[in-house]
N, C-alpha and C positions, 0 to 999 in steps of 0.2 A: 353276519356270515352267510346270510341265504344267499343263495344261488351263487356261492364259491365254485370255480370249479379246482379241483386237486390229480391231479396227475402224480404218480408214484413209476418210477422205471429202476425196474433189478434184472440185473446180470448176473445170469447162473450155466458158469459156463458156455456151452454153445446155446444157452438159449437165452432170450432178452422178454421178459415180462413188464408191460406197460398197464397199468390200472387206472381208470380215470374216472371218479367220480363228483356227485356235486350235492355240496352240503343243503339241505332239507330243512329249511326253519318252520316252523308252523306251532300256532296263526302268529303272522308278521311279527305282531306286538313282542316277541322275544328279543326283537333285535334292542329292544332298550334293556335287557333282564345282564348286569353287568357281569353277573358268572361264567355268560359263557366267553367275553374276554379274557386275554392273557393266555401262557404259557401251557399250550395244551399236547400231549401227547398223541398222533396219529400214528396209527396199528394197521400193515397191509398183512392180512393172513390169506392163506392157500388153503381154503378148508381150514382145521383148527391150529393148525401150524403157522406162528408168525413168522415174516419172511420180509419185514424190513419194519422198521421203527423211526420218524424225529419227532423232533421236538419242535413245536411250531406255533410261533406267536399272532395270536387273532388281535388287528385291532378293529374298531370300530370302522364300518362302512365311510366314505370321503360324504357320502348323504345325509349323516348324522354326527357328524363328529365336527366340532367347534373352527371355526375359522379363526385367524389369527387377529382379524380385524370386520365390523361391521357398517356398512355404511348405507343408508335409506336412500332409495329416489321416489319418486312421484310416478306412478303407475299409469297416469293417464297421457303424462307427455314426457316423460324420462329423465328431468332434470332432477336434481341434488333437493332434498327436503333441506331448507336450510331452520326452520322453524323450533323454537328451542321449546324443549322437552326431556323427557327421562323414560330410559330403558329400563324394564325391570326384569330382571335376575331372579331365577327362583327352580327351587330344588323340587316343588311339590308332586312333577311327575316320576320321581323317584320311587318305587312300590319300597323305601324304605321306612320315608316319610309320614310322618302323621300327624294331622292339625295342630298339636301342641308340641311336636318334635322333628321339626323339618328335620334333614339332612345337613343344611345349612340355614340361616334364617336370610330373608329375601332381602336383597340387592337392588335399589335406584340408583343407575348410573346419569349424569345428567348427557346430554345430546345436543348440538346448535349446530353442527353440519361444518362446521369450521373442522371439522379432523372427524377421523374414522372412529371407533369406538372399539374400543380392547376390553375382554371379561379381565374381570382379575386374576390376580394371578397365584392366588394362595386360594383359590374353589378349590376343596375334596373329588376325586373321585365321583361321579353322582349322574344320574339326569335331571337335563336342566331342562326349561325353557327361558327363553328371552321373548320379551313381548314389547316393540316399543308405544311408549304412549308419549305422541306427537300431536300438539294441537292441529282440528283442521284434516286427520286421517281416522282412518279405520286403527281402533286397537284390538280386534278381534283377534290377530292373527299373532300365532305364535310362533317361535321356532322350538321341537322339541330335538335335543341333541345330548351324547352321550362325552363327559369326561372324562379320560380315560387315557392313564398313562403321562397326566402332566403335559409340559411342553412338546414331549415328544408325539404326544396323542392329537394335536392341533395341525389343522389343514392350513399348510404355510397360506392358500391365495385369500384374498378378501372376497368375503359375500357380498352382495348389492342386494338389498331386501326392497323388494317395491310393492308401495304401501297406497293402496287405494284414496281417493280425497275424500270425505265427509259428503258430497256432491248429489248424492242419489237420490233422485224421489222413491218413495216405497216401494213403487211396482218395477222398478230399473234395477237390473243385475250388471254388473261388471265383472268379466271373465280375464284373469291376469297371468298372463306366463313368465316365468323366471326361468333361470339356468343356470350351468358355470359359464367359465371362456371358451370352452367349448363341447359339441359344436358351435362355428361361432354363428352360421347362421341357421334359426329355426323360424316355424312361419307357424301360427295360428289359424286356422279355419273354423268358420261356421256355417254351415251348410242347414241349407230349408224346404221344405218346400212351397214357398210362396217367391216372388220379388223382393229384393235380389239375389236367391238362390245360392250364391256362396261369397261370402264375404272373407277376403282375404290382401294379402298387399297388392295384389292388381287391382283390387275390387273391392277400397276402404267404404265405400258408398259415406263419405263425407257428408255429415249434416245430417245421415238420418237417424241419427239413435233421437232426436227430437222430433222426427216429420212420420208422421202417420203414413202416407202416398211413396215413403219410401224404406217403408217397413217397421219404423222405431228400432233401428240397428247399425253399428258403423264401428270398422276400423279404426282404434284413433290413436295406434302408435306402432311400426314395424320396426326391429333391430334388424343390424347383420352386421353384429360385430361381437356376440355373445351375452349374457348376459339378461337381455330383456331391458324394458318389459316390453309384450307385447301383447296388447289389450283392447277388447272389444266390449262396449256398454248398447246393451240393448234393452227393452221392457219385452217381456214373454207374452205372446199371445195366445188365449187357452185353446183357439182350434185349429196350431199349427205346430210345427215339426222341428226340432233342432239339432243338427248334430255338430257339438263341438268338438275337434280334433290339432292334433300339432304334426306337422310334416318337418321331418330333419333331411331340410334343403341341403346341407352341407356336404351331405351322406349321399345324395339321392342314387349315384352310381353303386353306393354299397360301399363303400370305402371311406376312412376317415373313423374320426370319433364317433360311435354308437350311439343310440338314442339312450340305450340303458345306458351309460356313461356320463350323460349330461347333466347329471344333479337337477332335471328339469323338476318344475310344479305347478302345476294348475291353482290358483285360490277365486275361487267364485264368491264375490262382495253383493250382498241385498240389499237393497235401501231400506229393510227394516230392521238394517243390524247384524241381520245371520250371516255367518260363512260355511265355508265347508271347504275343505283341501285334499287337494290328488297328487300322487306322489309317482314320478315314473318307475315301473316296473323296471329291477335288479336284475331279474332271470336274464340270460344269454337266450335272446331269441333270434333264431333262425330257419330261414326256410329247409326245402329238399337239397337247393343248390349250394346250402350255407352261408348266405347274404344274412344281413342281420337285419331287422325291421326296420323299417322308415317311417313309418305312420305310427303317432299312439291316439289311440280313439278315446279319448277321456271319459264322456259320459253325452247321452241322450236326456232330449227334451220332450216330451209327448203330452200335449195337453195340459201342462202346469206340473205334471208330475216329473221328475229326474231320476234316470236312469243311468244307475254308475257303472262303467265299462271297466276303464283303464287297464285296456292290454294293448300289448307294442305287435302291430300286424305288419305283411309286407304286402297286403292289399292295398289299391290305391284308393284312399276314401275318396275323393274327389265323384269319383266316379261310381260309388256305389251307390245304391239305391237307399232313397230316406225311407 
């Protein structure tokens, strides 16, 4: 429920009162805490006098709440993971859970790409994640999401999860953007200060995430049709500069599907294993004029070290200073 916005409008007599406020979750991690789901009473008072009343059902956010179907693709060139494996199911980020009494006890569902992949259909209640383990990928990477409400609580569209390849030398990162369907198109940037100074679909600098002379960096896949992935593999250099960000092309007039709307996600893959994942920012961001952000600045590179941003701005990074 963060960043809800709730509008409340009473007619009293010749006068019409409008209230409009926006629900406050803090820190994030509440949004998995499953209490504050379901059937909850809001109270608009006039000073200590209440002055309207309903009753109003919270479901889980469309960012965390289960798809109907899941299906893997290959994050470096977009195609269908067709390689057979197993998903595993598991309750343990539930704060119900504990090493000897999950919530539910964990779940391998088998995987070959031959059809989408559906949880079951008798899970509790719970948070879960799903993690799949695909030969040949990264299994770092989890989905954490909240069950809630049964079928009714399930996001009818299919998710596309794209899964980094096994591919990395130690010192090579891979930067991966996901989405929903929309918007349907978003664009990737990484901006430097060195040659070629922003890499982007005009400017995949093909070939160099392996060539020294041409940075050890490169575009090697752009969507515009939603979804993703959209993915850049580069190796860090420790005396130069990175700024990775996403531009929601779709939007650029300020119109259309919102960048906070887009179920987008950052997962940044290391060739020694580690990840780390960015989640777009919920809040309703907008300017003076009311345009809603176009830019989300995910996170900086300075020296080896990562600087994590992830706020949705309506400055143009492009052109900001490294």
């Amino acid at each position: 429920v963060a960043g809800l916005a709730v509008s409340v409008s009473i007619d009293k007599g010749m006068h019409s009162i409008t209230l409009t406020f926006k629900v406050d979750v803090d820190p994030p991690e509440y949004q998995f805490n499953l209490s504050i789901y379901g059937k909850k009473k809001l109270v608009a008072k006039w000073r200590t006098t209440e002055v309207y009343s309903e009753i109003v059902l919270f479901k889980p956010a469309v960012a965390v709440r289960p798809p109907a179907s899941f299906v893997f693709h290959n994050a470096k060139n977009g195609t269908r993971i067709t390689a057979r494996g197993h998903v595993l199911v598991s309750s343990r980020a539930d704060p119900r859970s504990t090493q000897s009494s999950p919530v539910f006890p964990e779940v391998r569902l088998p995987y070959d790409g031959s059809t989408t992949l559906k949880l079951p259909s008798n899970l509790p209640d719970s948070v879960i994640t799903v993690t799949p383990e695909l030969p040949g990928f990264s299994n770092k990477v989890s989905d954490k999401l909240v069950l809630f409400g049964g079928a009714s609580g399930v996001d009818p569209a299919e998710r596309q999860v794209n899964l980094s390849p096994s591919d990395l030398l130690d010192t090579e990162w891979r930067v991966v953007l996901s989405w929903g369907e929309e918007p349907r198109d978003l664009d990737l940037y990484c901006k430097t200060n060195f040659k070629p100074e922003l890499v982007y679909y005009s400017a995949k600098n093909k070939g160099g995430s392996k060539n020294p002379e041409m940075g050890m960096i490169e575009l090697d896949k752009d969507i515009m049709t939603g979804k993703g992935p959209e993915t850049i593999t580069f190796t860090p250099k420790a005396d130069k500069k990175y700024r990775f960000f996403v531009h929601n092309y779709s939007g650029s007039d300020g119109s259309g599907v919102p960048l906070s709307s887009s179920s987008a996600k950052i997962v940044v893959f290391k060739g020694d294993g580690d990840s780390r994942t960015y989640s777009i920012p919920t809040d309703i961001i907008v300017d003076d004029a009311g345009q809603h952000g176009t830019y989300w600045h995910v996170f900086d590179l300075y020296a080896g070290n990562v600087v994590n941003i992830n706020e949705v701005v309506t400055e143009d990074l492009r052109q900001k200073q490294l």
